[in-house]
C-alpha positions in Angstrom: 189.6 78.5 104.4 187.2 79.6 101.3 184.8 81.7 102.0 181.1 81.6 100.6 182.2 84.8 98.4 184.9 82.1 97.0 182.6 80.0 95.9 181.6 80.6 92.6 178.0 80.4 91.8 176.4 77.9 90.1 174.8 78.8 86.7 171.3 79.9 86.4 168.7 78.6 84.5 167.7 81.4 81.7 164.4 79.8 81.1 163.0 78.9 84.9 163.9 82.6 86.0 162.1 84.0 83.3 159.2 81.8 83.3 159.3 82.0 87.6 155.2 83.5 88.2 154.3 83.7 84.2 151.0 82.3 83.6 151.1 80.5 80.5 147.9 79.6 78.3 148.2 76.1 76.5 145.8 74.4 74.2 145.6 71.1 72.1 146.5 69.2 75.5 144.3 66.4 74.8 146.8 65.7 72.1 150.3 63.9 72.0 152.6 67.2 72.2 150.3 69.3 74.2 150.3 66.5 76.4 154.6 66.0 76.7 154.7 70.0 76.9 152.1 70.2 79.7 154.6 67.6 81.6 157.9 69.1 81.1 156.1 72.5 82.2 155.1 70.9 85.7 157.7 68.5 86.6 160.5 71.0 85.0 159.3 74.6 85.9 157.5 74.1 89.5 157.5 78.0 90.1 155.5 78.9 86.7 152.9 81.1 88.1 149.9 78.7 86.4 149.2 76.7 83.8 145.6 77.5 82.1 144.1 74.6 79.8 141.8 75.3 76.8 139.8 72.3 76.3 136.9 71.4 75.4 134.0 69.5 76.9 132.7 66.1 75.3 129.3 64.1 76.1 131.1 62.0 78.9 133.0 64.9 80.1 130.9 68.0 79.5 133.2 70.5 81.6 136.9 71.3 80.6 138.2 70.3 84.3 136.1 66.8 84.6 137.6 65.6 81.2 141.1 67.3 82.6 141.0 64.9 85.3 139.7 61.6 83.4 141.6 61.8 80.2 144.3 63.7 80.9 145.7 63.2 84.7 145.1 59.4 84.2 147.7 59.6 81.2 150.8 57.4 81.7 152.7 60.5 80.7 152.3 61.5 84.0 153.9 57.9 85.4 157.5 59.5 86.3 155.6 62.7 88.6 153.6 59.9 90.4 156.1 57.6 90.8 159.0 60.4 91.8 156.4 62.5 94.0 152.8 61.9 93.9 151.8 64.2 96.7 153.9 67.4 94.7 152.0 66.0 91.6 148.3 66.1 93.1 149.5 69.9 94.6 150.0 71.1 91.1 147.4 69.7 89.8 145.0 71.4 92.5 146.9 74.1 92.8 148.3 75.7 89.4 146.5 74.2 86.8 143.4 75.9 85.8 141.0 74.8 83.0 138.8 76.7 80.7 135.8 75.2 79.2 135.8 76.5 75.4 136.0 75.8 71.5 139.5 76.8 70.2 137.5 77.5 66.7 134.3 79.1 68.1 134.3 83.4 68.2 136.6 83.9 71.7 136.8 80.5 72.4 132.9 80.2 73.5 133.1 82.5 76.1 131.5 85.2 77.0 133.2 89.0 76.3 133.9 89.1 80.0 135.6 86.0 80.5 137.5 86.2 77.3 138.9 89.2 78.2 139.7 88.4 82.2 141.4 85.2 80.8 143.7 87.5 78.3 144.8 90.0 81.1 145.9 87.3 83.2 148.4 85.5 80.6 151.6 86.0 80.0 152.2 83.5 77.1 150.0 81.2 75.3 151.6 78.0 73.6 148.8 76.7 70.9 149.6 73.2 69.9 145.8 72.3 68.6 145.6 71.5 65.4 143.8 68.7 62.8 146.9 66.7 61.7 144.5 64.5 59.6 145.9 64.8 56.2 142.8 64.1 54.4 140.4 66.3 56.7 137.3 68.0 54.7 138.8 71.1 53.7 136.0 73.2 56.3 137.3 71.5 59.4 140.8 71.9 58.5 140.5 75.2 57.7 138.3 76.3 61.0 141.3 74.5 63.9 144.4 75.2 61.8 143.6 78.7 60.4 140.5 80.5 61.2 140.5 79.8 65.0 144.1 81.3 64.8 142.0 85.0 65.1 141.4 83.6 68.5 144.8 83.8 69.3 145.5 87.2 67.8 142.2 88.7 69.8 144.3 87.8 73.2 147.4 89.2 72.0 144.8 92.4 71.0 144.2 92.6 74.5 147.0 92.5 76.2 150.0 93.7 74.8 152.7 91.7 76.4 151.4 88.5 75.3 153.8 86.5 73.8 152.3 83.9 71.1 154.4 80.5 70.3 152.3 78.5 67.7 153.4 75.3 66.9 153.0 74.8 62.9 155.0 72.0 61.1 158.0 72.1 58.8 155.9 70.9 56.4 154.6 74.2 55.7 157.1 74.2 53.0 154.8 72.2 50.7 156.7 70.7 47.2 159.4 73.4 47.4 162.9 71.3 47.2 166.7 72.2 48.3 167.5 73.6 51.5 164.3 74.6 53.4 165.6 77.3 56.1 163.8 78.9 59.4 161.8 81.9 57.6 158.9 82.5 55.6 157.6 79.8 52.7 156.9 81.0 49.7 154.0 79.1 47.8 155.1 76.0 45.0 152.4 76.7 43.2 149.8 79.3 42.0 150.9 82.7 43.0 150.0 84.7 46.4 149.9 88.5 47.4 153.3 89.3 49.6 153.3 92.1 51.8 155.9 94.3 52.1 156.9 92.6 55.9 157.2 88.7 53.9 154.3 87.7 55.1 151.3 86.3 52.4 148.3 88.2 51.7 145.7 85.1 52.2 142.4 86.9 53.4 141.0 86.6 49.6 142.1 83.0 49.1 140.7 82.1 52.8 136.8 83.8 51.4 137.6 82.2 48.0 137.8 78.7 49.6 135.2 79.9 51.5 133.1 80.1 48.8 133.9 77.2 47.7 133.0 75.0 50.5 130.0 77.0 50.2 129.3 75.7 46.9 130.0 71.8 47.6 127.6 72.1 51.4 125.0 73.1 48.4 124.9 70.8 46.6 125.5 67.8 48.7 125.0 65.8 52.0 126.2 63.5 54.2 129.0 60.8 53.2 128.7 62.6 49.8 129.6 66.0 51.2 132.3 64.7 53.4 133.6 62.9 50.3 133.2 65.9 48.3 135.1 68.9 50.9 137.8 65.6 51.5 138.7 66.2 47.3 138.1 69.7 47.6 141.2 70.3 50.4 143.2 68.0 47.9 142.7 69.7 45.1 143.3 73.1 46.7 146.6 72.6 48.2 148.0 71.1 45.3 147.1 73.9 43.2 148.9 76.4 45.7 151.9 73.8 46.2 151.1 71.6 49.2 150.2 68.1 49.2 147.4 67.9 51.4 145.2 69.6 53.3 146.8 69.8 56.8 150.1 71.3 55.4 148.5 73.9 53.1 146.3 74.9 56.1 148.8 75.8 58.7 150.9 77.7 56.3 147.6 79.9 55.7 147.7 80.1 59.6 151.1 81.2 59.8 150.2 84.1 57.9 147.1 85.1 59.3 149.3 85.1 62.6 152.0 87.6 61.4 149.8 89.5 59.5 147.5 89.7 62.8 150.4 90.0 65.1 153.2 92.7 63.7 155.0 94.2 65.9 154.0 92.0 68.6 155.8 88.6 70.7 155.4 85.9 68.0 157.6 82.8 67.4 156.1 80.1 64.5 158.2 76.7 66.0 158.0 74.2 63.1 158.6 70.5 64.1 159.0 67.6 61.0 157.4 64.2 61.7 156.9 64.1 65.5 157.6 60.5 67.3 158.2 59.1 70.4 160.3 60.5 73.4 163.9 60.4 73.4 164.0 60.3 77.0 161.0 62.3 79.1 158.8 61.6 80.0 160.4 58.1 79.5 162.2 56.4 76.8 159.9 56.0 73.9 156.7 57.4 75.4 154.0 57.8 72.6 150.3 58.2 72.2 148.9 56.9 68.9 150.5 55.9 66.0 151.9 58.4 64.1 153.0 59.4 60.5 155.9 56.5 60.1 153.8 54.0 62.3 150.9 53.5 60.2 153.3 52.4 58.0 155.0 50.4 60.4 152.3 49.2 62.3 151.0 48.0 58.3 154.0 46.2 57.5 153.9 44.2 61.4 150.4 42.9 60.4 152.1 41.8 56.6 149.3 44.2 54.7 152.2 46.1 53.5 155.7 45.1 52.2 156.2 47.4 49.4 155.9 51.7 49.6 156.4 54.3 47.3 160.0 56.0 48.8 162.8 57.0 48.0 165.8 55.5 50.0 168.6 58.0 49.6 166.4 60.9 51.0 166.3 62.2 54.6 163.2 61.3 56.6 163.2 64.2 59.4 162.0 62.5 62.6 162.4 64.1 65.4 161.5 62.7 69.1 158.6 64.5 71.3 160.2 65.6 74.1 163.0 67.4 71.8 160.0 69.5 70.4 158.3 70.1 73.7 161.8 71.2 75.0 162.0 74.1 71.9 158.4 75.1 72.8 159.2 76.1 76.3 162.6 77.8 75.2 161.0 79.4 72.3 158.1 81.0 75.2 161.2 81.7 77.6 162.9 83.8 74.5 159.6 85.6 73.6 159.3 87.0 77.5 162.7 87.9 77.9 163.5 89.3 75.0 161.7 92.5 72.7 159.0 91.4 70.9 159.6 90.0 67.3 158.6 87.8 65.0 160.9 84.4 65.4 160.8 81.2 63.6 162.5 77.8 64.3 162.4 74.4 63.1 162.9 71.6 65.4 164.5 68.6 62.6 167.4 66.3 62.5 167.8 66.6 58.8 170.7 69.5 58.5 172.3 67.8 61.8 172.1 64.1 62.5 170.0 62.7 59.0 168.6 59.3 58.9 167.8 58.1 55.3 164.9 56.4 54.7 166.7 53.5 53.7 168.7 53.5 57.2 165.2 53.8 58.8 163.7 50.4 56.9 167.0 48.9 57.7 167.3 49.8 61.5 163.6 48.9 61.4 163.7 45.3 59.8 167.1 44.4 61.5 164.9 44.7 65.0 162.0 42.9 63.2 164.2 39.9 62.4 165.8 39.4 65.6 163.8 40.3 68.4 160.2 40.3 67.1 159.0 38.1 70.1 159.9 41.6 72.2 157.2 43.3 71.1 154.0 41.5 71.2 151.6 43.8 70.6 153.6 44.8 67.3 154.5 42.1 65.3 152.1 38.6 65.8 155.0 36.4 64.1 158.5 37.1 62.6 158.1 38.9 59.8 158.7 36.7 56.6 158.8 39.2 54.0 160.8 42.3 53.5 159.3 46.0 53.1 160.8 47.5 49.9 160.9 51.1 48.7 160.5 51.9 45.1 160.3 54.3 42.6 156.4 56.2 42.6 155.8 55.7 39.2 156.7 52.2 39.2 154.6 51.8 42.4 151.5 53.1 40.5 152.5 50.6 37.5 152.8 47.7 40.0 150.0 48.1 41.9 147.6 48.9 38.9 148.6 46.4 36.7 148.1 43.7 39.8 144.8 45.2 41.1 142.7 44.7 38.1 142.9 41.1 37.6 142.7 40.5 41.1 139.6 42.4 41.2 138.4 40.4 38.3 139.2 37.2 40.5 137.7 38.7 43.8 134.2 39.4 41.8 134.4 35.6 40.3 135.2 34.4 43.9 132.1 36.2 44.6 129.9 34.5 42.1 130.8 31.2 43.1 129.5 31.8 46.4 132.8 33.2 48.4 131.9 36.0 50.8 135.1 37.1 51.6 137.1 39.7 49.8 140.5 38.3 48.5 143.1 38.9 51.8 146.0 40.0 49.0 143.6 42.5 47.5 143.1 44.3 50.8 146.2 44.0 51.6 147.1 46.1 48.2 144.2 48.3 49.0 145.5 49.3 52.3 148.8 49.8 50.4 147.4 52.1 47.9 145.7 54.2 50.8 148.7 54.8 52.7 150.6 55.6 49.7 147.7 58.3 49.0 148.3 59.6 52.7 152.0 59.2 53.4 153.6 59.0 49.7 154.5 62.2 49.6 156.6 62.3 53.0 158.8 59.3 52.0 160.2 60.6 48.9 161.6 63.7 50.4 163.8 66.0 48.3 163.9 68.6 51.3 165.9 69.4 53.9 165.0 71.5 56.5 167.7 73.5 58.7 167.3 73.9 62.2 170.5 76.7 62.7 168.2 79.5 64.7 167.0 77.0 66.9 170.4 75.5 67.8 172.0 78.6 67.9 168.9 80.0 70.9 169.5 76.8 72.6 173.3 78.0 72.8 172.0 81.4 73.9 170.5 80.1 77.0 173.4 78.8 78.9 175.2 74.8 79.5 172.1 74.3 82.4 169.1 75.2 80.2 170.5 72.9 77.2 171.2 70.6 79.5 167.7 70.8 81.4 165.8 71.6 77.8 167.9 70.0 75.3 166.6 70.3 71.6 169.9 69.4 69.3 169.0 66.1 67.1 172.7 65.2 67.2 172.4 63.4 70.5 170.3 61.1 68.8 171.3 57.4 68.0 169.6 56.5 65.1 170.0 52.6 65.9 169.5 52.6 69.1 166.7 55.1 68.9 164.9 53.4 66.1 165.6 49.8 67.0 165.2 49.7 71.3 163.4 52.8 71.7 161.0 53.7 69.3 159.6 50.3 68.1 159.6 50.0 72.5 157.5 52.3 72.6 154.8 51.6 70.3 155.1 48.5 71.7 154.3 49.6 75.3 152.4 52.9 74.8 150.7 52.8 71.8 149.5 49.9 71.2 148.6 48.1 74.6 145.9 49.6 76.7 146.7 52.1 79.1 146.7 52.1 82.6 144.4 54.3 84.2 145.2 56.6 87.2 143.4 58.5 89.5 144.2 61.4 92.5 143.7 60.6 95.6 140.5 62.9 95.9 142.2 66.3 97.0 141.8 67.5 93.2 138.7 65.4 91.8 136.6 67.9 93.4 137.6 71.3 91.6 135.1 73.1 89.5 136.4 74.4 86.3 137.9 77.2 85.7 
């Protein structure tokens, strides 16, 4: 008869014994991934030792805990805890998540010396996922979440040495360089910057020369000017340094400023591509919003859009949320277990499991044509034209050489006593804008490699890549694309979402 000795032991999870009592800081949880790693962190990692939420109070919810419980809690990504144990659920939620009340971008969050510094010896890790992913943001904004507020971050790691820092950046930190993009420091496209000696750039003069020059603009304009104004000044920036828009230039600039801040200490950089719905967790397809590729989608469902500048042999990296969320939480698990370093992955499916962006449009339309009636908040009718990727320049001929005498006609119209602007010349408006926005991520000539990534998923055993899997090859593009994604948007994005409330037992806790 065996024996319990004989029995062999079943494997450990890596990452739940190492994050068993840690107290874990997270930020940007009023957005899409902070919300999907804030899940996975509760329903996957019950021991953690707490969960601390930067967030920041609004006019209807002035205190980080009220809004915590009103916009957050009530989220649908929270539907499978409910459902699979609502009374474990309201526990956590009273019991081990704490919320601060502060400003990721003021001086120590907004809080006071004392608070800042009792919040920073009680951490273990701190996972900051806030960002401005707006792509034509003013060039101040953009600057103050994705950069500046990054000293923040640095000023806890100051304070207590065994921090351990995962900032989530983006893989397209590596602005218009081409070829193989791999997991290490990005050198700039354009315009030369200062290296140091450890790879890291030397941006503390470009970050007070832009200074200056947001300086400049705020004097000498206001209002919808100004906007206007630090809009074309982000624009022109990052193009001059090799980026193609503001949101991308500004998070490489944080990059640096966190290794240069940060040697010798617990860092990891984890880069995701273009971030879309879940694979699987919460649930198939869960989204909030409509990201990079939906606008475009979305666009082409309401027939404004049926042709894009693209190019169809290159590899659009779209990677699903809960694969990202699931590299987060290894990439913390890593950073406490192991010496401190600086580590950088990139969660993609280019290197691995590509999808073309012709594949895309085709998975894409295929769905359209057959089973538009599915998705009712998508698609009003079946779509009658198809969407067609072209060459940029002969986008810009096309749509110029249309435009002008349809502007001619619109202003005639206009004359004679129509009110209405001409329905094709929005339509080629709206075209135009999100070619502007999204052009430049649709004619890829980049690939970026995920190899560190997979090879610390391997690290951590069969039961943490099973529990926090992160390898794109698992992926079906069809069925992914076709039953999953455009599910999704269906579902989560685009209907309104149901609201949810505890059952009391949590309502009443003051912030922390």
């Amino acid at each position: 008869m065996a024996t319990s000795q004989d029995t062999p032991a079943a494997p450990a999870s890596q990452v739940l014994e190492t994050l068993r009592g840690k107290q874990v800081l997270v930020t940007g949880t009023t957005g899409f991934l902070g919300k999907v790693v804030l899940e996975k962190l509760m329903r996957a990692v019950p021991d953690i030792g707490g969960i601390h939420l930067l967030i920041r109070g609004n006019k209807r919810h002035p205190d980080a805990r009220t809004r915590f419980m009103n916009e957050i809690v009530t989220s649908s990504v929270f539907e499978r805890m409910r459902e699979e144990d609502l009374e474990g659920f309201e526990a956590f939620v009273e019991e081990k998540v704490h919320c601060v009340t502060g400003e990721v971008t003021e001086p120590a969050f907004g809080l006071t010396e004392k608070a800042f510094g009792a919040l920073a010896d009680q951490l273990d890790a701190v996972i900051n996922s806030a960002a401005s992913v707006n792509f034509r943001e003013e060039l101040d904004k953009a600057l103050a979440i994705n950069t500046l507020c990054l000293d923040n971050i640095a000023e806890l790691a100051r304070q207590n040495d065994r921090l351990a820092v995962v900032q989530v950046s983006t893989c397209y930190v590596n602005g218009m360089n081409s070829g193989q993009v791999s997991e290490s420091i990005i050198k700039p496209a354009g315009e030369s910057i200062p290296q140091n000696p450890e790879g890291y750039y030397e941006t503390s003069d470009l970050i007070r020369l832009l200074q200056d020059k947001i300086a400049d603009v705020r004097a000498r304009y206001s209002g919808k000017a100004l906007e206007k104004k630090l809009v074309e000044l982000g624009i022109r920036e990052a193009n001059r340094y090799g980026w193609s828009d503001t949101y991308t230039f500004t998070k490489w600039l944080g990059e640096q400023l966190l290794m240069g801040a940060l040697s010798g200490r617990a860092l990891t950089i984890l880069r995701p591509s273009i971030i879309e719905s879940a694979l699987e967790e919460p649930a198939p397809g869960w989204i909030e919003g409509v990201k990079v590729a939906d606008a475009i989608i979305l666009a082409y469902a309401r027939e404004k859009v049926t042709i894009f500048p693209g190019k169809r042999s290159g590899i659009i990296d779209v990677i699903p949320v809960d694969l990202v969320a699931n590299s987060i939480i290894l990439s913390v698990s890593e950073a406490l277990a192991e010496a401190p370093a600086h580590r950088i992955y990139q969660c993609c499916s280019g290197s691995s499991n590509p999808v073309s962006l012709g594949e895309f449009i085709d998975h894409l339309l295929a769905e359209a044509k057959a089973n538009y009636a599915s998705y009712d908040q998508l698609f009003y009718r079946q779509p009658s034209k198809p969407f067609v990727a072209i060459n940029r320049k002969l986008f810009d001929t096309l749509v110029s050489g249309v435009r002008i005498p349809l502007s001619v006609t619109d202003r005639v119209l206009k004359m004679l006593g129509h009110s209405r602007e001409l329905k094709i010349l929005r339509n080629l408006d709206t075209t135009r804008s999100l070619a502007t926005i999204f052009g430049f991520y649709t004619a890829p000539d980049y690939i970026f490699r995920n190899d560190g990534l997979i090879a610390l998923s391997g690290r951590m055993g069969e039961l943490d890549q099973m529990l926090f899997p992160v390898d794109a090859r698992q992926v079906d593009w069809s069925t992914y694309l076709r039953k999953i994604h455009l599910a999704g948007l269906n579902r989560y994005a685009l209907k309104e979402r149901k609201l949810h409330s505890l059952r009391g037992r949590g309502t009443q806790k003051k912030a922390a």
